[in-house]
N, C-alpha and C positions, 0 to 999 in steps of 0.2 A: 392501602395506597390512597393519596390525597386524591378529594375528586378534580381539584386544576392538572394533575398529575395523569391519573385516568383519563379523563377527556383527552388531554394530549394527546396520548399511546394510542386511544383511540382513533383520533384524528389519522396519525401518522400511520396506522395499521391500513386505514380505509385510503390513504395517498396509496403504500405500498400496492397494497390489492389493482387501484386505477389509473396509477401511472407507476409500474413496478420499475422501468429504468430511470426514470427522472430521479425520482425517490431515492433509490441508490447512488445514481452519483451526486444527488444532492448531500447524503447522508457522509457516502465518502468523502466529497470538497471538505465539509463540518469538522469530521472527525480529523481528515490531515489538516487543517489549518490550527485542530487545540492539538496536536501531536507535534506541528511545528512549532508552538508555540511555548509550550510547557518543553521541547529540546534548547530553543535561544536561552528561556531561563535558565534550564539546570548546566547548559555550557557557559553560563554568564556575561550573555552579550547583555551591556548595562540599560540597552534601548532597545523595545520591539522593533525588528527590522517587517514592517508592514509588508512591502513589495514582497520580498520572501516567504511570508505567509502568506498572499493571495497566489503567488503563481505555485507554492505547492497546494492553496485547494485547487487550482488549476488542473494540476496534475490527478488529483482525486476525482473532480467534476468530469475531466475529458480523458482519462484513461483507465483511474481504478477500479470505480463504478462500473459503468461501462461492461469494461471487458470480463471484470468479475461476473456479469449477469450473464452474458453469451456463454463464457467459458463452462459455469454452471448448468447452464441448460444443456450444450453441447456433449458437457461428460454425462449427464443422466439420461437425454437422448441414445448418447451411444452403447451406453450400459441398461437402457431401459427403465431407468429411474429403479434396478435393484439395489437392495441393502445389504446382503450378505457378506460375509466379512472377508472371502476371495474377490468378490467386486470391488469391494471398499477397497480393499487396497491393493488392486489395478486401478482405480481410481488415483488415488492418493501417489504410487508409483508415476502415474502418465503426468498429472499434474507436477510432480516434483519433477520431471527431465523435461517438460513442455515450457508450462508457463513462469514456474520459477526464477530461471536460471534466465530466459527472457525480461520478467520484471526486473529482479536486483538488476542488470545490465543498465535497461531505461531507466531505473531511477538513477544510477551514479551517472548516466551522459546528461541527462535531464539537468539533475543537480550541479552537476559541474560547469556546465555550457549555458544553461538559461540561468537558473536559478543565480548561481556564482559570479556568473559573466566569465569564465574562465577560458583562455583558449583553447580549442581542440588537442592542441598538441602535449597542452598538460593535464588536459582530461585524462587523455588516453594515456598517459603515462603513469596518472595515478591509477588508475582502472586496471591496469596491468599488474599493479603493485597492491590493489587491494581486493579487487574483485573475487580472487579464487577464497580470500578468507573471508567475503561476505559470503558468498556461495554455498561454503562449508559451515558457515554458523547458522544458515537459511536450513542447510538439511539435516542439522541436528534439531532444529525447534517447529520449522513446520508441516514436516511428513505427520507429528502430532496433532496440529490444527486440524490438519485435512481429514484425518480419520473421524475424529470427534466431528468436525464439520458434515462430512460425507454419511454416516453412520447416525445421527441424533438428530440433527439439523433439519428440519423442511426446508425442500427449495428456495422457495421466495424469501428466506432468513439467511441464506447463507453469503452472499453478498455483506450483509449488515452482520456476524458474525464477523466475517474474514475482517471484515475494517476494523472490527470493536480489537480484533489481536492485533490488527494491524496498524493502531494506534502504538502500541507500546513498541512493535517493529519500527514504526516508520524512528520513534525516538530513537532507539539503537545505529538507523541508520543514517540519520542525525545525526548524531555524534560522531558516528563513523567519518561521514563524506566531512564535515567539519575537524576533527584532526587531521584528515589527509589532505585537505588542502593547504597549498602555499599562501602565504600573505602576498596580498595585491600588490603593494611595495618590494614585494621579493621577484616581480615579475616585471620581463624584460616589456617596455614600450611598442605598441603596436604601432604601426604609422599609417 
């Protein structure tokens, strides 16, 4: 490893260590704004839409982060920080019917209402029409993360784990909330 490369990791190991939630949802904001980023491209919006990227690191900086660092601590606290593989996955089980099916939810109101500027009333309609198939494609891919996460992972890494997959998720659900929404033009005038 280069040593401007090493000092880095360095650097960023000893933030982790001394400010363990900054660092997280610092890390998470980063990571959602190139996951937003690299989805405009590969959907073909011909201009970075900026706003869109700062309020999904928004969403990384004040909720992924964040919540991923409590959630973590809270499941190792209550399992005692064991690793055996009936823990792990009552881990992995609580986390997939807990915070889950809670996330995907906040990201498509997030997405639809802030993000989008979309009305509630077609949020909720599209959330209706696509949520159970985000849900269902969430528990065929990340009951995996979490085992690997819960099982291999140190604590203070699993935050910055969970983002580094959920970089390539957030793009999936990217694409997602952007096919399912309507064009601005297709929607009725608010007054």
């Amino acid at each position: 490893m280069g040593s401007v490369a090493k000092k880095g990791l360095q650097k960023y190991l000893l933030q982790l260590q001394h400010h363990p939630l900054r660092t997280k949802a610092i890390t998470a904001a980063v990571l959602s704004g190139i996951s937003d980023t690299v989805s405009q491209k590969l959907s073909g919006i011909p201009k970075l839409q900026l706003r869109r990227i700062l309020l999904k690191m928004l969403f990384g900086f004040a909720y992924l982060g964040p919540f991923g660092h409590y959630m973590y601590m809270l499941l190792d606290k209550i399992f005692k920080g064991k690793r055996d593989s009936k823990t792990v996955a009552k881990k992995v089980v609580l986390e997939q019917l807990t915070s889950s099916p809670c996330n995907n939810l906040l990201f498509m109101i997030y997405y639809g209402v802030v993000v989008e500027g979309r009305p509630w009333m077609h949020v909720k309609t599209r959330i209706k029409q696509e949520y159970p198939k985000v849900q269902m494609t969430s528990w065929t891919f990340w009951p995996v993360v979490g085992w690997i996460n819960h099982q291999y992972v140190p604590l203070q890494f699993r935050v910055i784990f969970s983002s580094l997959v959920a970089f390539c998720w957030g793009i999936f659900l990217n694409l997602r909330a952007r096919a399912m929404t309507l064009p601005k033009t297709a929607l009725p005038k608010s007054n």
